[in-house]
Backbone as a chain_set.jsonl record, in Angstrom:
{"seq": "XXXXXXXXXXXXXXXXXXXXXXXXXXXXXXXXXXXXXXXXXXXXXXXXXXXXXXXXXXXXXXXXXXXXXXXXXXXXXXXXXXXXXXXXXXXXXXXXXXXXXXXXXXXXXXXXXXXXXXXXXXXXXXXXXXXXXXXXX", "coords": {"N": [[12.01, -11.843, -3.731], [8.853, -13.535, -4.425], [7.061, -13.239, -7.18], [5.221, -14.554, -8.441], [4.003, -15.51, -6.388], [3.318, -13.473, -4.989], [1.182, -12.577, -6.697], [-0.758, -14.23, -6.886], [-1.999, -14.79, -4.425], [-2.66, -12.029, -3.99], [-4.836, -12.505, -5.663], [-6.51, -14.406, -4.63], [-7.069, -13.442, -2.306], [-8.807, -11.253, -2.989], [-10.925, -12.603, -4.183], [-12.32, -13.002, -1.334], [-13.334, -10.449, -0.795], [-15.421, -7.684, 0.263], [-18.461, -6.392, -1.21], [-20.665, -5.189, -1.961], [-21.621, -2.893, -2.458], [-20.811, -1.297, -4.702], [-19.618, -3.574, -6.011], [-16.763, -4.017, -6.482], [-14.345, -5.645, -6.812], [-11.45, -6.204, -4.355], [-8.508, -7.401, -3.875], [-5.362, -7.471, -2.093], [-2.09, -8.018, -1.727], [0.175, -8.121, 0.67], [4.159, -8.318, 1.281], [6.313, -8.643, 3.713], [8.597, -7.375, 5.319], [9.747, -9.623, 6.965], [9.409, -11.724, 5.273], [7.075, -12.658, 5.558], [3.306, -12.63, 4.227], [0.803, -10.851, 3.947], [-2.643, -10.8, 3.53], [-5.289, -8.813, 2.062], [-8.529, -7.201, 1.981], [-10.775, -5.392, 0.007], [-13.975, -3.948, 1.807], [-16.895, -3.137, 2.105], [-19.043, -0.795, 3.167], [-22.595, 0.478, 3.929], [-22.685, 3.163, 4.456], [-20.796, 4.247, 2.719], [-18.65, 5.918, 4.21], [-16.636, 4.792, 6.154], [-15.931, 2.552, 4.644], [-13.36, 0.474, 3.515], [-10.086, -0.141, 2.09], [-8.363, -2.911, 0.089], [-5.617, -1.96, 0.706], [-5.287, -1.326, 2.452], [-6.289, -2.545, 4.449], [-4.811, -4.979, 4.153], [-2.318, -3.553, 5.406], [-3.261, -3.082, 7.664], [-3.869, -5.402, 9.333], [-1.106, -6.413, 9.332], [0.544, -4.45, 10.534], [-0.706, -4.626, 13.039], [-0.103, -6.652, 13.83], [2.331, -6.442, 14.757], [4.203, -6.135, 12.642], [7.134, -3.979, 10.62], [8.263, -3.071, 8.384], [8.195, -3.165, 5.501], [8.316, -4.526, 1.952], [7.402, -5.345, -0.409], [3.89, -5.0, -2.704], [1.126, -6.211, -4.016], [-1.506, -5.609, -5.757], [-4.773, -6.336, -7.17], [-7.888, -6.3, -9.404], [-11.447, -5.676, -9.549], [-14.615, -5.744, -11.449], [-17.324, -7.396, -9.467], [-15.526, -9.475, -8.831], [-13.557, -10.386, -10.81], [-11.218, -10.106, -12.541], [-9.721, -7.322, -14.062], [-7.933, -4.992, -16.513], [-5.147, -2.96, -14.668], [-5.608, -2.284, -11.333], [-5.059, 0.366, -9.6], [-3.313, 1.691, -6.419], [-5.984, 3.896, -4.285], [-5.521, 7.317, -3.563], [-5.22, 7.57, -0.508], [-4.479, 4.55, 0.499], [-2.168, 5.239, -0.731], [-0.631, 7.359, 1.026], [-1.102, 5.783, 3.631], [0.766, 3.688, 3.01], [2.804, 5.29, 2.515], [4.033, 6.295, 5.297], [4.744, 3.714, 6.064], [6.811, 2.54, 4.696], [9.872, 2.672, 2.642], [9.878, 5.058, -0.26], [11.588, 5.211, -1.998], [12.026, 2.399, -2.248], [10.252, 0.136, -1.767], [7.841, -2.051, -3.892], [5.089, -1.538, -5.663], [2.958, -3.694, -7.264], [0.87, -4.131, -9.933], [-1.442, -6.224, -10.78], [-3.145, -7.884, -13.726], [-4.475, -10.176, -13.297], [-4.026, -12.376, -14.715], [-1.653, -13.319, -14.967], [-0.009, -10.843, -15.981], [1.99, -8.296, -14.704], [2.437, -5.126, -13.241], [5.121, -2.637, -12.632], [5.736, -0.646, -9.882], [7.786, 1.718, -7.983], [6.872, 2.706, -4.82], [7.431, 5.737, -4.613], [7.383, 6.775, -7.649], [4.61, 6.469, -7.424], [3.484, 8.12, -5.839], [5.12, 11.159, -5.743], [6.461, 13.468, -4.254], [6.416, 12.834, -1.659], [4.571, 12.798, 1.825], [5.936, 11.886, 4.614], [6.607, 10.451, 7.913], [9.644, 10.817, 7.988], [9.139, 13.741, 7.082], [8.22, 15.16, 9.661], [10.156, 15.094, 11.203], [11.932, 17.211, 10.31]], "CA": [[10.567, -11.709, -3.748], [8.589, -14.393, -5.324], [5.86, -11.913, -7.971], [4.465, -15.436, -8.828], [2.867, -15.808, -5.154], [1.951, -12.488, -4.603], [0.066, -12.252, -7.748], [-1.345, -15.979, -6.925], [-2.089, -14.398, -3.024], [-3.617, -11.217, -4.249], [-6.001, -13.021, -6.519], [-7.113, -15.111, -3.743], [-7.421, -12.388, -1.007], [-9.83, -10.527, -4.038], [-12.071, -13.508, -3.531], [-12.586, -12.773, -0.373], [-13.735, -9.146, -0.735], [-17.269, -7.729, 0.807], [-18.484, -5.518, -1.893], [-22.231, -5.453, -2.402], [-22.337, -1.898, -3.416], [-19.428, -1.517, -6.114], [-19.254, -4.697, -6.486], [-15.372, -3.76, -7.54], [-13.775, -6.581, -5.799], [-9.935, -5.974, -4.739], [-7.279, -8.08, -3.065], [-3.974, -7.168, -1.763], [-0.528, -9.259, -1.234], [1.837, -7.843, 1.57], [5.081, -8.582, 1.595], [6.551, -7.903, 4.857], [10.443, -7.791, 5.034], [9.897, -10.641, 7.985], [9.285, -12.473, 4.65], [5.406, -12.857, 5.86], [3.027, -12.511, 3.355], [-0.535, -10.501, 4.387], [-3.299, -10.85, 2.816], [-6.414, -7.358, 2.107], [-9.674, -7.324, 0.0], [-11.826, -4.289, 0.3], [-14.825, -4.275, 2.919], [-17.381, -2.201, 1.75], [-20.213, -0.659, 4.494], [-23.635, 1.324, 3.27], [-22.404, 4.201, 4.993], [-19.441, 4.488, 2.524], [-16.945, 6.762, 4.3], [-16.221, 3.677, 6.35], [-15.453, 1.221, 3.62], [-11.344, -0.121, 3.66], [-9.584, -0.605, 0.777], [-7.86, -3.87, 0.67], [-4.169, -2.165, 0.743], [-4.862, -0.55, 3.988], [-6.581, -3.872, 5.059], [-3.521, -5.602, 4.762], [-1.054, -3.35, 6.284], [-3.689, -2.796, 9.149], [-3.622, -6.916, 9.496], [0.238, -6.772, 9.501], [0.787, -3.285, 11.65], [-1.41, -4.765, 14.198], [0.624, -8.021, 14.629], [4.155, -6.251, 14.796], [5.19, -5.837, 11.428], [6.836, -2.065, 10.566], [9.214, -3.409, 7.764], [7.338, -4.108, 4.027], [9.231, -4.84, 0.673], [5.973, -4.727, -1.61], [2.256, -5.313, -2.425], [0.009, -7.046, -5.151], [-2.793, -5.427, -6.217], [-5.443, -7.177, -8.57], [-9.047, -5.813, -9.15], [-12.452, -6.345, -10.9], [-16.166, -6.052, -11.16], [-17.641, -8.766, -9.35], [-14.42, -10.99, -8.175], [-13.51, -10.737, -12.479], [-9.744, -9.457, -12.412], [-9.663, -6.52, -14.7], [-7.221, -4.481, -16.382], [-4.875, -2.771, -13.421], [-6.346, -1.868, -10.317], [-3.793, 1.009, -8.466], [-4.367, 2.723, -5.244], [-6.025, 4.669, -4.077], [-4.753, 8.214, -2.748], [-5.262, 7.402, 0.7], [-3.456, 4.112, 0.656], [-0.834, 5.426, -0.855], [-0.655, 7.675, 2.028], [-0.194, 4.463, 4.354], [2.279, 3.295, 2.41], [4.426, 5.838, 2.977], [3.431, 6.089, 6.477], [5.691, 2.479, 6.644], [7.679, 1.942, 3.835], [10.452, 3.736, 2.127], [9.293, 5.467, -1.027], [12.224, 5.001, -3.417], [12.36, 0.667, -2.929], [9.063, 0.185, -1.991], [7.45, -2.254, -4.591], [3.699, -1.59, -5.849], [3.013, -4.728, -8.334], [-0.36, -4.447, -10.075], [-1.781, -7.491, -11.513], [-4.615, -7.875, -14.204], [-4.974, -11.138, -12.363], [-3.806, -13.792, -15.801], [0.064, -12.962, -14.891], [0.727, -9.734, -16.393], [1.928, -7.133, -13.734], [3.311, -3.684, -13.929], [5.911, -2.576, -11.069], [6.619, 0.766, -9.549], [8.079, 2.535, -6.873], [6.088, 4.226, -4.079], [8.083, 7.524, -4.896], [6.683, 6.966, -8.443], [2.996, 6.528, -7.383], [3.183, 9.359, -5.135], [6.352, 11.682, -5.806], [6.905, 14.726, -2.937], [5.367, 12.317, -1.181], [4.97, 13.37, 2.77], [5.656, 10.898, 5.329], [7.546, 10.404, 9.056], [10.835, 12.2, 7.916], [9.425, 15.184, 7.191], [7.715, 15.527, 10.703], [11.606, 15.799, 11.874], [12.935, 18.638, 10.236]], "C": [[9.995, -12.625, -4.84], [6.925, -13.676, -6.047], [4.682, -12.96, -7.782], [3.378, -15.433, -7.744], [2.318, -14.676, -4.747], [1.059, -12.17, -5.486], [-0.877, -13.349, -7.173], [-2.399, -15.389, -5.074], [-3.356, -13.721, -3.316], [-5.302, -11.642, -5.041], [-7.181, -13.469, -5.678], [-8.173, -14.648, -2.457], [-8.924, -11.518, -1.855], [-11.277, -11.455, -3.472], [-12.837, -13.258, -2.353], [-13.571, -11.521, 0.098], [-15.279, -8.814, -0.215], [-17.431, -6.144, 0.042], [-19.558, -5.65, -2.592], [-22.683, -4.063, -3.055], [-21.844, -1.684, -4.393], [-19.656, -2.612, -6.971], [-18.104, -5.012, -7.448], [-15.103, -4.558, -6.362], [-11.832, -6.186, -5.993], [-9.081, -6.635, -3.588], [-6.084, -7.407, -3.108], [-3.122, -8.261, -1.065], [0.432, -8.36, -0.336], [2.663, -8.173, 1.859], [5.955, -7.841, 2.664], [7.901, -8.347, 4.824], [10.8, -9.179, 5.954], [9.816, -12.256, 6.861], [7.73, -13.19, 4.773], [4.682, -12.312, 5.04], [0.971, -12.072, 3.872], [-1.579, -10.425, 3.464], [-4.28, -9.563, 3.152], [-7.353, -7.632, 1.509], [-10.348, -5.947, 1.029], [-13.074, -4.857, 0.943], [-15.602, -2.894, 2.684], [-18.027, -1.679, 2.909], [-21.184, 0.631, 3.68], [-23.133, 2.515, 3.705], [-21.389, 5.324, 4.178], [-18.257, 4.998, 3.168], [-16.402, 5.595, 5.276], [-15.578, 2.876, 5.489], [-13.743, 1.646, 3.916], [-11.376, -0.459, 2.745], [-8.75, -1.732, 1.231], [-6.429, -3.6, 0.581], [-3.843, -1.916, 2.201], [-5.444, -1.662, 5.228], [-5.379, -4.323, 5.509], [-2.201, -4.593, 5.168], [-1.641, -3.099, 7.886], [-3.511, -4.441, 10.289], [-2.234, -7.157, 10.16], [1.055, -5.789, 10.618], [-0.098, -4.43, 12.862], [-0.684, -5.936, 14.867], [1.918, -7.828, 14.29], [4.62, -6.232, 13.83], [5.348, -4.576, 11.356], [7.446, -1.941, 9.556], [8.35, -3.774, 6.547], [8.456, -3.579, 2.376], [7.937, -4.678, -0.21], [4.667, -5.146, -1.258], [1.852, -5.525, -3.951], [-0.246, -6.089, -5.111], [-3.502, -6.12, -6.995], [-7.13, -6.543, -7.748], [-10.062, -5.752, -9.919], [-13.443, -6.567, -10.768], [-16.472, -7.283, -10.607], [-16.536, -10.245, -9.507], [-13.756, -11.12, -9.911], [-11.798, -10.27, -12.417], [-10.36, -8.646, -14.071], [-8.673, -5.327, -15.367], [-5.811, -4.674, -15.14], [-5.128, -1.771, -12.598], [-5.024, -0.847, -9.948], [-4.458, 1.513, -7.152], [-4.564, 3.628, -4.815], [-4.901, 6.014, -3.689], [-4.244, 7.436, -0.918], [-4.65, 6.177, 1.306], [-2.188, 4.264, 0.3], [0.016, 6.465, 0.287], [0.176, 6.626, 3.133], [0.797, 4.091, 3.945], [3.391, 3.845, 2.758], [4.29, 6.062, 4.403], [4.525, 4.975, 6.94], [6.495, 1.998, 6.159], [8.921, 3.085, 3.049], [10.309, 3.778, 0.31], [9.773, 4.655, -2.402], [12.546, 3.421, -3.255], [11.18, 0.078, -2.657], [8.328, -0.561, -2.866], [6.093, -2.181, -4.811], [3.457, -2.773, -6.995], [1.18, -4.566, -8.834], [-0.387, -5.183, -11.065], [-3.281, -7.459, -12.191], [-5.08, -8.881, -13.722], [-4.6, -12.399, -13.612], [-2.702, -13.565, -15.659], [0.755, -11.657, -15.444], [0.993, -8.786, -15.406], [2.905, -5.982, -14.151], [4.105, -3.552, -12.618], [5.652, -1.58, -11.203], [6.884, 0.805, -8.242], [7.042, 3.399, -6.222], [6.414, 5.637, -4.342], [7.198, 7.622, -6.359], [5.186, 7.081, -8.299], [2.771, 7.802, -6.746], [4.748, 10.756, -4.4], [5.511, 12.65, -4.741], [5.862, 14.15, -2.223], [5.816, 12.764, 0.857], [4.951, 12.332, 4.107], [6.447, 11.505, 7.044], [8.3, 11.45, 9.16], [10.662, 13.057, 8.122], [8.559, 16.064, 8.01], [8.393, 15.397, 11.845], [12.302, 16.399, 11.37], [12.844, 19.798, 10.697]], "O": [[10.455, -12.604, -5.982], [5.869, -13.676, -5.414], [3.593, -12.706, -7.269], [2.172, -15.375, -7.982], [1.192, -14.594, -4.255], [0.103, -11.476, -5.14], [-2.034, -12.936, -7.088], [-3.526, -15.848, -4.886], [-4.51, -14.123, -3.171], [-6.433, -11.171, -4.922], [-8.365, -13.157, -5.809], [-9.218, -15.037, -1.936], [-9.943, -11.266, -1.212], [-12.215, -11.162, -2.731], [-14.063, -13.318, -2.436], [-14.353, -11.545, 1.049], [-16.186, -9.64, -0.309], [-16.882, -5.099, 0.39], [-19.553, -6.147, -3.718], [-23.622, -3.903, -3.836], [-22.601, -1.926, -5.333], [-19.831, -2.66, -8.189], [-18.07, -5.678, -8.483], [-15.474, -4.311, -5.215], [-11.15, -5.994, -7.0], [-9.134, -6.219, -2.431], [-5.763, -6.776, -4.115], [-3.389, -9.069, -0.176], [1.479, -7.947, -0.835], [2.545, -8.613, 3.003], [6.274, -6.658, 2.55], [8.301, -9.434, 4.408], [11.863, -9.778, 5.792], [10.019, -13.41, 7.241], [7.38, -14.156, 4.094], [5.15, -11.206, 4.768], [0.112, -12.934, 4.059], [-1.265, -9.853, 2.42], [-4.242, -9.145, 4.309], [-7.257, -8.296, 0.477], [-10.358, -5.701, 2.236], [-13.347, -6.043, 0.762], [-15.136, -1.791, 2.968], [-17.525, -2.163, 3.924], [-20.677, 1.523, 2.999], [-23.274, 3.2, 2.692], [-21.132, 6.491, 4.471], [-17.107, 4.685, 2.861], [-15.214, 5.498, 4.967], [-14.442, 2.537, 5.821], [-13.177, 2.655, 4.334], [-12.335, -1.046, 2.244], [-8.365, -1.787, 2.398], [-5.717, -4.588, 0.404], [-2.844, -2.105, 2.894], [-5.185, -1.667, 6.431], [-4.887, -4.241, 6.634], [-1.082, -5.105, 5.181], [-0.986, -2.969, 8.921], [-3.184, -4.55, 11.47], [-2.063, -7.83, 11.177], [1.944, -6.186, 11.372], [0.768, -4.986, 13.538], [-0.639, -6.172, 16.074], [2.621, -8.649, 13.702], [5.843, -6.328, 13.931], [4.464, -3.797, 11.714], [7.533, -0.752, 9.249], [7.738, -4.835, 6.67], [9.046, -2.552, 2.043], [7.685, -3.549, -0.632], [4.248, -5.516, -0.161], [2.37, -4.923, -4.891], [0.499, -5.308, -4.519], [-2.783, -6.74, -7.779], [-7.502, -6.383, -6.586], [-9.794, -5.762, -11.12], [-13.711, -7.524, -10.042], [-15.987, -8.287, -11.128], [-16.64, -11.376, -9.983], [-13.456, -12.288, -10.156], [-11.812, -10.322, -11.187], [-11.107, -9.143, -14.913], [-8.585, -4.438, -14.519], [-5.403, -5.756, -14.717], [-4.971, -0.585, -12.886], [-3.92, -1.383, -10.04], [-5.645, 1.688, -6.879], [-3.669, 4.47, -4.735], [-3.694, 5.818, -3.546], [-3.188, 6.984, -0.475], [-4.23, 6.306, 2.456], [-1.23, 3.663, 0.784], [1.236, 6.339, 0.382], [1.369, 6.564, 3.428], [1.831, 4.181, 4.608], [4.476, 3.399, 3.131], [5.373, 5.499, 4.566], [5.16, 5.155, 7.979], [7.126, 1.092, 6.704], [8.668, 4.288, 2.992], [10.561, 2.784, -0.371], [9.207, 3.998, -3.276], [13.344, 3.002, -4.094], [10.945, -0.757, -3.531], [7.472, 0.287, -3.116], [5.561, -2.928, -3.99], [4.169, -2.42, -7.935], [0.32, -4.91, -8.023], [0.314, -5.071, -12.071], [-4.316, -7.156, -11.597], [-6.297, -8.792, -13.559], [-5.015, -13.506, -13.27], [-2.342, -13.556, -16.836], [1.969, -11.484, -15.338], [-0.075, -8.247, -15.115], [3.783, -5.914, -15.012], [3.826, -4.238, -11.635], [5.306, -1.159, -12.307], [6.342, 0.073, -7.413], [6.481, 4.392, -6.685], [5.599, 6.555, -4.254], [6.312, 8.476, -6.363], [4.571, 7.805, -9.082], [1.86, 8.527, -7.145], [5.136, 11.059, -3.272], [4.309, 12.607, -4.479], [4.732, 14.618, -2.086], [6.972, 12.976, 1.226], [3.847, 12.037, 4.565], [6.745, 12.676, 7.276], [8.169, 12.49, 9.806], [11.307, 13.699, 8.95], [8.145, 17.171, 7.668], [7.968, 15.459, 12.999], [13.473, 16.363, 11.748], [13.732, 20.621, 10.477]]}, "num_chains": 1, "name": "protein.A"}
């Protein structure tokens, strides 16, 4: 996994973001085990309960065109397109996440957006976490 490009990705995808009410801009990097690399930014809508976060952007991007396989994900996030601190995610993508990925290798990478990133494990972001599996026992 090359951190360098998904930090460099995520940054990029941020740019992109539609976020007129927040105006918290957030990109996401998907690394898909196919070695394909998806890009997310958040998509706000006045309505809020609509709005997409950009993690569930990009796995909806990458689910939709046959990927089911992901190794990690960027994050980077920040008033007005600014990288800030680190951004994590939400509940509800972390949800998805496990939804497609397995918990304990899973990489989450958040980036303040100048090269510093933190790692973890999906199991760490969201321990007894409830996915697939345990809607076959």
């Amino acid at each position: 996994m090359d951190k360098q490009e998904l930090m460099r990705q995520a940054v990029e995808a941020m740019k992109k973001a539609y976020a007129p009410y927040s105006h918290f801009q957030v990109g996401a990097a998907l690394l898909a085990a196919s070695g394909k690399i998806y890009q997310g930014c958040n998509i706000e809508n006045a309505a809020y309960t609509p709005t997409n976060c950009a993690e569930r952007t990009a796995f909806f991007k990458a689910v939709s065109e046959g990927e089911r396989e992901f190794e990690a994900i960027c994050i980077v996030g920040g008033p007005d397109g600014i990288p800030s601190g680190f951004t994590a995610p939400c509940g509800v993508c972390r949800q998805v996440m496990m939804e497609f990925c397995r918990p304990e290798t899973f990489q989450v990478l958040l980036t303040d957006g100048q090269g510093q990133c933190r790692e973890y494990t999906l199991s760490e972001l969201l321990p007894e976490g409830f996915g697939p599996d345990d809607l076959k026992k």
